[in-house]
PDB file of N, CA, C, O and CB in Angstrom:
ATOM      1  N   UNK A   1      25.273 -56.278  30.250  1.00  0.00           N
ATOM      2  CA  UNK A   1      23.914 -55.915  30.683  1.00  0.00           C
ATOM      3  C   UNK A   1      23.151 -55.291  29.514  1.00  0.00           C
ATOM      4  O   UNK A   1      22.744 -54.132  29.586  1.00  0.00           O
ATOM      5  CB  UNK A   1      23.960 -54.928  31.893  1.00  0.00           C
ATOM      6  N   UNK A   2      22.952 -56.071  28.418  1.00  0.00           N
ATOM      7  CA  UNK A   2      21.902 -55.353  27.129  1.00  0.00           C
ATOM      8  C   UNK A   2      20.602 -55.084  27.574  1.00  0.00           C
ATOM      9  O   UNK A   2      20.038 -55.807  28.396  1.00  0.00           O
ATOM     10  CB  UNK A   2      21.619 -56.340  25.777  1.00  0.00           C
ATOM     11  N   UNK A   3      20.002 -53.907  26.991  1.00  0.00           N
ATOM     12  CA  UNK A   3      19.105 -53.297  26.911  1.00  0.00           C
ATOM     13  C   UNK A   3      18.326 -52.691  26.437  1.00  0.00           C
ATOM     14  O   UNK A   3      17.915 -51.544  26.615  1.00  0.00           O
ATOM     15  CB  UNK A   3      19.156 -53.067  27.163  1.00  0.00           C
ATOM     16  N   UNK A   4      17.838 -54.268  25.122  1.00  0.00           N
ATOM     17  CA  UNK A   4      17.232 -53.456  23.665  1.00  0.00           C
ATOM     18  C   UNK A   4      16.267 -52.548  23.899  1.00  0.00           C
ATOM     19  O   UNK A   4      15.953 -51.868  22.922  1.00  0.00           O
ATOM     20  CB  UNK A   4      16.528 -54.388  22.575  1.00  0.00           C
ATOM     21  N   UNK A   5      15.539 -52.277  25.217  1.00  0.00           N
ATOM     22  CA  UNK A   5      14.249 -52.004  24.903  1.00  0.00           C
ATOM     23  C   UNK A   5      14.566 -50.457  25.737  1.00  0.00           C
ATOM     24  O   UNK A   5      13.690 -49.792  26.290  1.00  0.00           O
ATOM     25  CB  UNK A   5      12.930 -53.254  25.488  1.00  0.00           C
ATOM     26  N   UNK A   6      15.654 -50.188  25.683  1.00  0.00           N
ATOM     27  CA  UNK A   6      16.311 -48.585  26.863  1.00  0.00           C
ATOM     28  C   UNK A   6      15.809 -47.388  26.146  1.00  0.00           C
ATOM     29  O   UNK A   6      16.089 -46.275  26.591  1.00  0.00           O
ATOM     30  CB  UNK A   6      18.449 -48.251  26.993  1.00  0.00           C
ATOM     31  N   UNK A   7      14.819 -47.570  24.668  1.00  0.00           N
ATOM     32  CA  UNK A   7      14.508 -46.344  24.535  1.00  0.00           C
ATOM     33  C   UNK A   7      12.718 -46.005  24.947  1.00  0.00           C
ATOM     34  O   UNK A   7      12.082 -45.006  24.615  1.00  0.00           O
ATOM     35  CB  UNK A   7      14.979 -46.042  23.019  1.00  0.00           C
ATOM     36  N   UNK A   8      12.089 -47.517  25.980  1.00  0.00           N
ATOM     37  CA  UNK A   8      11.194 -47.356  26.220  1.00  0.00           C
ATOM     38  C   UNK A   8      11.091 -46.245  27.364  1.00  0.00           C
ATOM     39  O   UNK A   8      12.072 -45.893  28.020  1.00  0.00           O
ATOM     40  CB  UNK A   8      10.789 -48.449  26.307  1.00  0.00           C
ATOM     41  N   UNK A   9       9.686 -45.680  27.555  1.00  0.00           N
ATOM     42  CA  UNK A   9       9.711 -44.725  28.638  1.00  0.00           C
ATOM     43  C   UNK A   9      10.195 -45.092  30.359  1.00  0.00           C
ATOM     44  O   UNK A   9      10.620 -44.450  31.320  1.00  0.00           O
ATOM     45  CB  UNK A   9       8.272 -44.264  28.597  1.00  0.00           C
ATOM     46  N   UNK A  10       9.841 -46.496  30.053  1.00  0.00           N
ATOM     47  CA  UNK A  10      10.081 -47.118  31.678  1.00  0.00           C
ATOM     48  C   UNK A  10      11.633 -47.176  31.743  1.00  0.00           C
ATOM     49  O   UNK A  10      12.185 -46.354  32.474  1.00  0.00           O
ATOM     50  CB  UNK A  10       9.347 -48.900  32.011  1.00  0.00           C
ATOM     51  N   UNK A  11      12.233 -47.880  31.197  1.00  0.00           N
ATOM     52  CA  UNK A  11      13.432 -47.728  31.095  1.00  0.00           C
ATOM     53  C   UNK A  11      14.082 -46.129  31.086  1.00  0.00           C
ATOM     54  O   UNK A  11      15.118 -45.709  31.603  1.00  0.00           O
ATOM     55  CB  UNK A  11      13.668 -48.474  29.981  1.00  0.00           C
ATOM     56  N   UNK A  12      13.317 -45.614  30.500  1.00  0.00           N
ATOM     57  CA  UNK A  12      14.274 -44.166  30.837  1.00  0.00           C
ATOM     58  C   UNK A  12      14.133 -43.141  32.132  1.00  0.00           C
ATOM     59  O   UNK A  12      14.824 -42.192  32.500  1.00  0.00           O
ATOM     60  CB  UNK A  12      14.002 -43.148  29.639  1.00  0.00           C
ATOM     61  N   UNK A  13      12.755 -43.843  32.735  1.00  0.00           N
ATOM     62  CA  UNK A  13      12.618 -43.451  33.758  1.00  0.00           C
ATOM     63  C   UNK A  13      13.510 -44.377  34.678  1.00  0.00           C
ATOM     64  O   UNK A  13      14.148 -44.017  35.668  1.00  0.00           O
ATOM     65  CB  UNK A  13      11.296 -43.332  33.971  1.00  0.00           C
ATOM     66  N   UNK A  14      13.441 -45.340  34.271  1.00  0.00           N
ATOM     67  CA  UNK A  14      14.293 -46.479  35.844  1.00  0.00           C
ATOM     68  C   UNK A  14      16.058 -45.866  35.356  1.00  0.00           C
ATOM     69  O   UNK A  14      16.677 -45.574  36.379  1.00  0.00           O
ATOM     70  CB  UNK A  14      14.061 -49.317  35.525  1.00  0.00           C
ATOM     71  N   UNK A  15      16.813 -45.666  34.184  1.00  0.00           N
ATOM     72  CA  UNK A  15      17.841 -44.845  34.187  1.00  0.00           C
ATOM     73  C   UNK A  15      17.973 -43.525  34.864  1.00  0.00           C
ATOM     74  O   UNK A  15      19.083 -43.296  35.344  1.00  0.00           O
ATOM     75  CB  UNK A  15      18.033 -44.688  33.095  1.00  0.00           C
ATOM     76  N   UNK A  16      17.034 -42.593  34.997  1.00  0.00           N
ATOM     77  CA  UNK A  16      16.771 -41.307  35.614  1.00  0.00           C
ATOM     78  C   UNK A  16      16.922 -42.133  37.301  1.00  0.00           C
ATOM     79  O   UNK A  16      17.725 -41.725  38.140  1.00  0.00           O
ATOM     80  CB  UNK A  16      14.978 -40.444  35.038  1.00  0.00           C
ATOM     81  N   UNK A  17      16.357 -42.852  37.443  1.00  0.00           N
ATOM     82  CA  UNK A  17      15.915 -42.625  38.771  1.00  0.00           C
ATOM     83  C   UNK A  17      17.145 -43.299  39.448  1.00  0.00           C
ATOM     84  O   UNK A  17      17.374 -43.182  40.652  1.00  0.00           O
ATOM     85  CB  UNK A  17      14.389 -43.258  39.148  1.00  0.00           C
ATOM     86  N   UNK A  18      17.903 -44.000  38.601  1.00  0.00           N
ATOM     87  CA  UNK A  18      19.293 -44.602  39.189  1.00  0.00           C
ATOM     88  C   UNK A  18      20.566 -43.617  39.337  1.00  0.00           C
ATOM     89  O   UNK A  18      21.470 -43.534  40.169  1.00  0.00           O
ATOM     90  CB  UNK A  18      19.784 -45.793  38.199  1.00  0.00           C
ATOM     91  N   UNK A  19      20.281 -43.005  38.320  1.00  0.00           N
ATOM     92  CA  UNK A  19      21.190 -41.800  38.405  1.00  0.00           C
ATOM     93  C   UNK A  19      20.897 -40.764  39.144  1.00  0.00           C
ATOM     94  O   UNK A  19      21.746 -40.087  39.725  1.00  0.00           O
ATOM     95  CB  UNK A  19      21.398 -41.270  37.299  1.00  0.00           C
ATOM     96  N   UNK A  20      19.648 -40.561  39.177  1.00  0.00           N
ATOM     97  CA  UNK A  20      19.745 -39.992  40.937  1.00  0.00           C
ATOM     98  C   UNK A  20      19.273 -40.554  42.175  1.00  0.00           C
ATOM     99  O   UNK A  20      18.430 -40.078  42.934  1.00  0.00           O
ATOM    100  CB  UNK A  20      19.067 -38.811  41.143  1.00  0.00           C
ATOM    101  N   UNK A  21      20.069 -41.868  42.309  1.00  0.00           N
ATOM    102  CA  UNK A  21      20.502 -41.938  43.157  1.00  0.00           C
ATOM    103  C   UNK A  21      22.027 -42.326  43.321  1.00  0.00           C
ATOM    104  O   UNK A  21      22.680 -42.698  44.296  1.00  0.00           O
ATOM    105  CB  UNK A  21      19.739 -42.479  43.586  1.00  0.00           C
ATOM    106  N   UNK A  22      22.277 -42.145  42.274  1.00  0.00           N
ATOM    107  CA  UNK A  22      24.107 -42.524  42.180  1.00  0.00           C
ATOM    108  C   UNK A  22      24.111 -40.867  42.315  1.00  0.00           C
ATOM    109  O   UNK A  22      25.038 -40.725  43.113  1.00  0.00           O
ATOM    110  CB  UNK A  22      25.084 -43.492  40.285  1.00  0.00           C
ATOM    111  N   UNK A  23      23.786 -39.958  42.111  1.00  0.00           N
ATOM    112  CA  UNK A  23      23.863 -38.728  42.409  1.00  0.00           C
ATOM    113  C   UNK A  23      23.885 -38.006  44.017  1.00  0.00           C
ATOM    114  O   UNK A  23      24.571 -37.133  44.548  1.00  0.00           O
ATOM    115  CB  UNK A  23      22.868 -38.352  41.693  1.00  0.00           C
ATOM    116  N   UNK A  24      22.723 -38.895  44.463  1.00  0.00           N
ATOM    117  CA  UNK A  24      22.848 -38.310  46.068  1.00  0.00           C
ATOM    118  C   UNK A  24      24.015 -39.413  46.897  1.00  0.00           C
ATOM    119  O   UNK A  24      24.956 -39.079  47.617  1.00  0.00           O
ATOM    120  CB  UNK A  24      20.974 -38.411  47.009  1.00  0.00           C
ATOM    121  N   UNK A  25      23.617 -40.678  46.546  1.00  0.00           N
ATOM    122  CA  UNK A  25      24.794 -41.734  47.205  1.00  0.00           C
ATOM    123  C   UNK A  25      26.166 -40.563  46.660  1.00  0.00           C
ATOM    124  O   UNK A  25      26.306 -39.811  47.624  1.00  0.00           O
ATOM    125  CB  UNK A  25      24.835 -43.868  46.226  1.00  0.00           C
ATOM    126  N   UNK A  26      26.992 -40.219  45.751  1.00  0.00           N
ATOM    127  CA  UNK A  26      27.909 -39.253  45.509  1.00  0.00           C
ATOM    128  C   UNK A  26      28.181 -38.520  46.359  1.00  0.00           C
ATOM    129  O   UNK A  26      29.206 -38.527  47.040  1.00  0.00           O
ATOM    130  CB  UNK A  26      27.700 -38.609  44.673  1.00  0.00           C
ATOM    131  N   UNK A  27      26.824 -37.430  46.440  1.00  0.00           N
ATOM    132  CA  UNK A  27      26.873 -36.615  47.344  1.00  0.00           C
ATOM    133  C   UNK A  27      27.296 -36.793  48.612  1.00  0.00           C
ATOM    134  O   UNK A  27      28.301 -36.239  49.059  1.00  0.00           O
ATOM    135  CB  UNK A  27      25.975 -36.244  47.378  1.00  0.00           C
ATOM    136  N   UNK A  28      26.445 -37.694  49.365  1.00  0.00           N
ATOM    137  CA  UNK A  28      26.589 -38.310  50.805  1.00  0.00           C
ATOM    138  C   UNK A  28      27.826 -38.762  51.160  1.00  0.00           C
ATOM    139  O   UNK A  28      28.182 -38.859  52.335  1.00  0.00           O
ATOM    140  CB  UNK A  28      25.750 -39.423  51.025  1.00  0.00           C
ATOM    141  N   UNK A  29      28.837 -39.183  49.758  1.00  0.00           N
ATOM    142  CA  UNK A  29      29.918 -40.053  49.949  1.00  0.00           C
ATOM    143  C   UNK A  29      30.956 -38.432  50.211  1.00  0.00           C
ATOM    144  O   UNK A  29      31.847 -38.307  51.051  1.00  0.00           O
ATOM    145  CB  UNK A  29      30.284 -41.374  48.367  1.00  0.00           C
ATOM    146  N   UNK A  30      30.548 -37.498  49.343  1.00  0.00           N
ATOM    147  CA  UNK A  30      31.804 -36.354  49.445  1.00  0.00           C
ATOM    148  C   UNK A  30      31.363 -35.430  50.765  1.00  0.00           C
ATOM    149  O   UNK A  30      32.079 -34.544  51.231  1.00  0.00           O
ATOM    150  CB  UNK A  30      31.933 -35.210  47.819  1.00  0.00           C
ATOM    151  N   UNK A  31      29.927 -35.837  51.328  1.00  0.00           N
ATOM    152  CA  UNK A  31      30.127 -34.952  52.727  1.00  0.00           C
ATOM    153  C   UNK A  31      30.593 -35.950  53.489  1.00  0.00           C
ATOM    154  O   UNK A  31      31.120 -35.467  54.491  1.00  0.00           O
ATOM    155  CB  UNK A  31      28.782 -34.201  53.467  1.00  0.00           C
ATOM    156  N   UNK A  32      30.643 -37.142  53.475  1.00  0.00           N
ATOM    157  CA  UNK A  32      30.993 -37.829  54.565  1.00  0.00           C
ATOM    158  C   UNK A  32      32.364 -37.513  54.768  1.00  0.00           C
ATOM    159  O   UNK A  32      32.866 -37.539  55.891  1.00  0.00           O
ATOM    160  CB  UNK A  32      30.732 -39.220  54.460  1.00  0.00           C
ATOM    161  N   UNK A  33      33.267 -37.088  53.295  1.00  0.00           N
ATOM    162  CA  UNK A  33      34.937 -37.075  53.144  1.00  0.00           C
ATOM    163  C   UNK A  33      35.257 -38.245  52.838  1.00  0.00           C
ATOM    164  O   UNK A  33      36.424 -38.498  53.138  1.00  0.00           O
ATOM    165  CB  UNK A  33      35.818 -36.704  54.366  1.00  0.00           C
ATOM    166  N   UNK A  34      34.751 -39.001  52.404  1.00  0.00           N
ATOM    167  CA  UNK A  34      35.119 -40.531  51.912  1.00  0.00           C
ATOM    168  C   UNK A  34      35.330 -40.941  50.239  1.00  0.00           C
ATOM    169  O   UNK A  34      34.462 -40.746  49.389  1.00  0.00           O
ATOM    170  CB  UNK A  34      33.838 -41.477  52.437  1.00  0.00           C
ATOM    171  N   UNK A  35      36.671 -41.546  49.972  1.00  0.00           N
ATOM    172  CA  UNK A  35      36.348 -41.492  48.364  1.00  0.00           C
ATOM    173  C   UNK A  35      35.421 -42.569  48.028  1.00  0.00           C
ATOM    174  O   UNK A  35      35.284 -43.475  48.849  1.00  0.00           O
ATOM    175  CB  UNK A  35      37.685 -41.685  47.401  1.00  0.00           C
ATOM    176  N   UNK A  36      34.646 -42.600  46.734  1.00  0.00           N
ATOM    177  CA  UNK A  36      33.578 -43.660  46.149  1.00  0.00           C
ATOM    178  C   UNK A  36      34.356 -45.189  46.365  1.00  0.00           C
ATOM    179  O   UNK A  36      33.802 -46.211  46.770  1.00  0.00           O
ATOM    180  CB  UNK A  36      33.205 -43.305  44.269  1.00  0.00           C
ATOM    181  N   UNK A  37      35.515 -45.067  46.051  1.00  0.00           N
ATOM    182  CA  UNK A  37      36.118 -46.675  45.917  1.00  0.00           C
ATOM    183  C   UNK A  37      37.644 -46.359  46.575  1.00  0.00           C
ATOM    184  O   UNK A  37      38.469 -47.266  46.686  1.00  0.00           O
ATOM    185  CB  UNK A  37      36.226 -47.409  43.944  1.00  0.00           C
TER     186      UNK A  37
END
């Protein structure tokens, strides 16, 4: 998955915004008591 252009602002915003949501999906997964995989 290359991504010459990851030091543009959009891109670092669409990285931010994936990581939080791999952050709350996380979350949701350790209150549920469930492991990720």
């Amino acid at each position: 998955m290359p991504t010459p252009d990851a030091t543009t602002p959009q891109a670092k915003g669409f990285r931010r915004a994936v990581s939080e949501l791999d952050a709350k999906q996380a979350e949701a997964i350790m209150v549920r008591g469930q492991s990720p995989r």
